[in-house]
N, C-alpha and C positions, 0 to 999 in steps of 0.2 A: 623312754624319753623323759629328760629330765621336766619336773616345772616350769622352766625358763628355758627359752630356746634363743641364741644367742643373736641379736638381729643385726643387720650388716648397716645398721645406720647409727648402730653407737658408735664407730667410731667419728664419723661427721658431726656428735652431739657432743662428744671430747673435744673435737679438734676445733670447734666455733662457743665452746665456753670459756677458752683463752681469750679471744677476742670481742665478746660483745657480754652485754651483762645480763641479757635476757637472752634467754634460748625459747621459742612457743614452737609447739609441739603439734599438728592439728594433725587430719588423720578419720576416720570412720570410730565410731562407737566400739569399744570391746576388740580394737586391733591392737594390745599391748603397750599405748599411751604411759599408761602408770605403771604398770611393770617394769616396762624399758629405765623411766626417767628416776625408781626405786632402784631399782638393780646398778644401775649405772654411779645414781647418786643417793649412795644408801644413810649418809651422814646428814643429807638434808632432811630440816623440819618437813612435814607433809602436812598440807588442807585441802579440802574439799570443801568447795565455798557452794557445794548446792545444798551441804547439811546446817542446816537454821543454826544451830548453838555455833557453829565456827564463825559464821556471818554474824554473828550478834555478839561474839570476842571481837573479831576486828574491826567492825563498827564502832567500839568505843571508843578508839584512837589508830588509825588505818596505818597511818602516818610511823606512830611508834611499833606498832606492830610489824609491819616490813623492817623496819631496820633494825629491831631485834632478830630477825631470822636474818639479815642482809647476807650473812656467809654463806648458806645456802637452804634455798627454799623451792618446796615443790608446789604449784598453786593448779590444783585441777579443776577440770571445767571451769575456767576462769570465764567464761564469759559468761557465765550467770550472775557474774556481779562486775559489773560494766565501769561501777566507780571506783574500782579498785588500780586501775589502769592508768589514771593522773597521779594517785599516789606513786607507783611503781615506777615511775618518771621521775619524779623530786626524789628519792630515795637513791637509785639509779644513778642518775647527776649528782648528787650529792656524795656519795658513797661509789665511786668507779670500781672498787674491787668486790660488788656484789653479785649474787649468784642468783638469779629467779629462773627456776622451768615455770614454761606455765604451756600448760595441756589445755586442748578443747574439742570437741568435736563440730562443732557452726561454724564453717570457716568463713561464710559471709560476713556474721556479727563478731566472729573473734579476729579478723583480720584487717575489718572495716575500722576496729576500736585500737588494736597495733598500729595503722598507720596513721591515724591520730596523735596518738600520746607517745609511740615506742619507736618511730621512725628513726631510724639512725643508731637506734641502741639494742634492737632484735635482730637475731636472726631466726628464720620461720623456713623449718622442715615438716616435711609430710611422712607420717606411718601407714604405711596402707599395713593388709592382713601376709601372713607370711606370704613369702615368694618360695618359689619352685627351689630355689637356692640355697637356701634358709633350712626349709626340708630336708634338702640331701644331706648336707652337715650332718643333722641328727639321724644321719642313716635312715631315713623314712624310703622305702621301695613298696610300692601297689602297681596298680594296674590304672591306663588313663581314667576310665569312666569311674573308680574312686575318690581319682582327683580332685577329677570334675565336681563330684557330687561333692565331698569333702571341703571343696574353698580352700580357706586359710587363714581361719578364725583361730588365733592360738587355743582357747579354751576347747576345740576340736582334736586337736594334735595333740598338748601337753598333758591336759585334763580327760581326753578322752570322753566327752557328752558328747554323744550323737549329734550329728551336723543337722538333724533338721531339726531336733529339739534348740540347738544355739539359735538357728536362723528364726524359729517360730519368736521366741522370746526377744531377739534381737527386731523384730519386724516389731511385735506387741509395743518394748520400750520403742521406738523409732515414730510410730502411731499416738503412741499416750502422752511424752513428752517433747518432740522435736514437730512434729507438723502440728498439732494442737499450737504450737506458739509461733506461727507461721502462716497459718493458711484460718481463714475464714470457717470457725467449726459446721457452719450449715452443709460445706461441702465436703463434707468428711470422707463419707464413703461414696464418693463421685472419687475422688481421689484415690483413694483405694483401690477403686476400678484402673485410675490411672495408670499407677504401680506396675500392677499387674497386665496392663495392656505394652506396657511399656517390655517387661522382661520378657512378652512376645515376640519383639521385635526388636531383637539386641542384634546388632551387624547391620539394620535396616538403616538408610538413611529418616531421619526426623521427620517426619509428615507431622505437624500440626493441624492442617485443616482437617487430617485424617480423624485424627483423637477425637477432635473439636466433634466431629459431626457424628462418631460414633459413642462420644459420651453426654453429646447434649450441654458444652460448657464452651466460653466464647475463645479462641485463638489465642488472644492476648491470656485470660486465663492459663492456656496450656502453659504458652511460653512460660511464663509467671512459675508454673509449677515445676516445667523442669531444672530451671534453677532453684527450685526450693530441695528438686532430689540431689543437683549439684552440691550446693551448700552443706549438704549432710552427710555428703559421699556415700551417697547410694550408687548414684551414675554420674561418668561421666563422659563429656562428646567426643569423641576423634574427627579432628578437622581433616576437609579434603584439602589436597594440594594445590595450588592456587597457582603457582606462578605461569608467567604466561608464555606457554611454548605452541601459540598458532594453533589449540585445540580449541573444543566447547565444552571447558569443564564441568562438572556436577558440583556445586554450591555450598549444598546442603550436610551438615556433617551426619555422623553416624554417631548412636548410643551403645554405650555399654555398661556394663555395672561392674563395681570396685570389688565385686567377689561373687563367684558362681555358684556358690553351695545357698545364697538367697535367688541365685533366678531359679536353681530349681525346687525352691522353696515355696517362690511363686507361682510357678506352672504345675506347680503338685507332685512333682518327682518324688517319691518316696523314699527311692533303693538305687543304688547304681547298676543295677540289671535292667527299672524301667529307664533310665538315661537312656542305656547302649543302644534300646531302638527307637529313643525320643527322635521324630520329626526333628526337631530344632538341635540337637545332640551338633554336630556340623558347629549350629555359629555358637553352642555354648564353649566347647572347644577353642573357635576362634577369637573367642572374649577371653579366653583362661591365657592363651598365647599373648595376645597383645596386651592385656594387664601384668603379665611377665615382666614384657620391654621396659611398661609403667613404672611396675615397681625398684625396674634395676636403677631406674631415671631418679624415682623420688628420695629409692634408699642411698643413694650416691649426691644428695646435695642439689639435685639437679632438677631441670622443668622438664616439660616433655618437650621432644623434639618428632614425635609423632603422628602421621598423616595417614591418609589413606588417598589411591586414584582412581577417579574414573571420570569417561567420560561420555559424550552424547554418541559415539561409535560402540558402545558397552564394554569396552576396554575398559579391566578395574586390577587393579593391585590391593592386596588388605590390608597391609601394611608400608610405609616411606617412614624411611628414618635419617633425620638430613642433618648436615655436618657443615653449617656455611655452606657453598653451594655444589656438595655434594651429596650426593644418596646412596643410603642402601635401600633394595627393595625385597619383598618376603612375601610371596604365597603360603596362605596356611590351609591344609587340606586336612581334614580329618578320617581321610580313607586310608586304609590299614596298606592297600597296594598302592605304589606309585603307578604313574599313568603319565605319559610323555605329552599330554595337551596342559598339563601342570605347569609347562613351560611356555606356554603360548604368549601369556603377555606381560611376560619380563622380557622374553625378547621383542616384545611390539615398543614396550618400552625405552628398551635399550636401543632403539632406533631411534628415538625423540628426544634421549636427554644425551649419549652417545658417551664423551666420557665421565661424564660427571653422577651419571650410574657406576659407582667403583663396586655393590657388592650385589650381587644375588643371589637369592635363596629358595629353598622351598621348604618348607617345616609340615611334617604328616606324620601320620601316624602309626607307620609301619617300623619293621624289627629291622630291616637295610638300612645301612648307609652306604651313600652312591656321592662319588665326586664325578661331575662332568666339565669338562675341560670345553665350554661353549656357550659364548656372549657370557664369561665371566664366571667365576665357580659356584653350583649349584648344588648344595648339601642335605643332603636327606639324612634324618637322624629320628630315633623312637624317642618320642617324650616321655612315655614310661617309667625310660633305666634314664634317672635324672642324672646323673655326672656324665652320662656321654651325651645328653640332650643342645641340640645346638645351642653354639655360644652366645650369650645374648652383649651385643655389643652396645659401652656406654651413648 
């Protein structure tokens, strides 16, 4: 595998740097941010404004500094320098045929500072960590519980460092620089514990008072912090389906995390041998499938359109994928044999939404694939051999 593996969202980063004069970049830590926007745009000047002497060149004059690079420039971690952003504005306006990437990993403070000063002159795409898709390009074939274990941290695949060495070092930066300027240092390893209780509990819906009471820190704190792991795409929530068709829906969404080779980083997985009979093995699976959907969503220019149902009857689907007011729905199994109760509540479903349920699925992890001609077509496919793995629709 080469260095660079080619990502399905450069062409979205081509096609909206015709039209606006900033392109920002946000994304998880170490998911290919600056390799993409180098590789793609190898002509532009590059800074790193979290390195002191670059910040103390363009502090002399910020002003002429951007519009010497105005053709094109690469500004990473831009949000570490927050006054750079009014500049980037007047230059911008002033100079229409200018070219700024700008990369960040805080999407709270780098998006909060965009829609201040860059409204109308950004556009703002998400990198998450390769996808299942991305992979198979480069001819990558393993076995699931590889997968699993492995993520999709390029520096995993192209570079070849062992995945729990990337996720140890990735968690270290993640602790030292990104919650230290976030969170209240007294609470440090209260939070840590959080983390960690958290990637417990990936598929679970969100119990705050749960945390609260089992780490000794107040509700409002939780809340507090899981949009701190939001912000830094660590996790993030799968809302439940909400519209109102005469049930008692469940409220409350569900966690997941933007790469699986850190929750088993968390839980102490070592080897993808101990995965295959991890307890939790099932919803780490089910996090890898629905961060799929994610990523096909984010690298295509797009939000998510992603739910999950259930309700006070215990009828649940793990995934809704809605299209104005239509759905697809997708059971994800992680059992190697298919099993006909697999199908129990697409069809419960398919009674409730009737035809505005156009597609159903089932996704597991067995070597069959099965078409059944009933309440809609229902496709079984091995995630494994990734070019015959179900099609993951935009």
């Amino acid at each position: 595998m080469n260095n660079f593996i080619n990502r399905t969202l450069s062409n979205e980063m081509k096609r909206l740097k015709s039209h606006f004069p900033v392109i920002v970049l946000t994304g998880p830590r170490q998911s290919g941010k600056t390799t993409l926007s180098k590789n793609l745009f190898g002509n532009y000047h590059y800074i790193d404004v979290t390195q002191t002497t670059e910040r103390e060149l363009i502090a002399i004059n910020p002003e002429s500094f951007l519009k010497k690079y105005a053709a094109g420039l690469i500004v990473d971690e831009v949000q570490s320098y927050p006054e750079l952003f009014s500049y980037i504005k007047i230059v911008a306006d002033e100079l229409p045929d200018s070219n700024f990437i700008l990369t960040g990993s805080n999407n709270f403070s780098l998006m909060e500072k965009v829609t201040e000063s860059l409204a109308g002159r950004a556009a703002t795409l998400v990198l998450l960590p390769l996808s299942l898709n991305e992979l198979t390009l480069e001819k990558v074939t393993t076995n699931t519980d590889t997968l699993l274990f492995k993520g999709g941290y390029p520096a995993v695949w192209a570079k070849k460092i062992p995945a729990i060495d990337v996720s140890r070092q990735y968690y270290n930066l993640y602790i030292e620089r990104d919650v230290r300027q976030l969170i209240n240092i007294k609470f440090l390893s209260k939070f840590q514990i959080f983390i960690k209780l958290c990637a417990g509990r990936i598929g679970a819906e969100f119990n705050a008072q749960s945390l609260s009471n089992e780490i000794g820190i107040s509700v409002p704190t939780i809340q507090e912090w899981l949009s701190v792991l939001e912000a830094s795409y660590l996790v993030f929530r799968l809302q439940p389906f909400y519209e109102n068709i005469g049930k008692r829906l469940i409220k409350t969404p569900k966690i997941y995390f933007y790469d699986t080779a850190i929750v088993c980083f968390l839980l102490g997985i070592e080897t993808p041998e101990q995965l295959e009979t991890h307890p939790l093995r099932g919803m780490i699976f089910e996090n890898y499938v629905i961060l799929e959907f994610l990523k096909n969503r984010f690298h295509s220019g797009k939000t998510s359109n992603l739910f999950f149902y259930r309700d006070q009857s215990q009828y649940e689907i793990d995934m809704l994928q809605q299209y104005s007011h239509q759905y697809c729905a997708y059971e994800i199994k992680s059992s190697t044999t298919f099993h006909s109760d697999f199908l129990k509540n697409l069809k419960y479903l398919k009674t409730l939404l009737k035809d505005r349920l156009i597609s159903t699925k089932v996704i597991y992890d067995g070597a069959t694939e099965v078409n059944i001609e009933e309440n809609g077509i229902v496709s079984f496919k091995n995630l494994p051999q990734c070019s015959r793995w179900v099609n993951v629709s935009n």
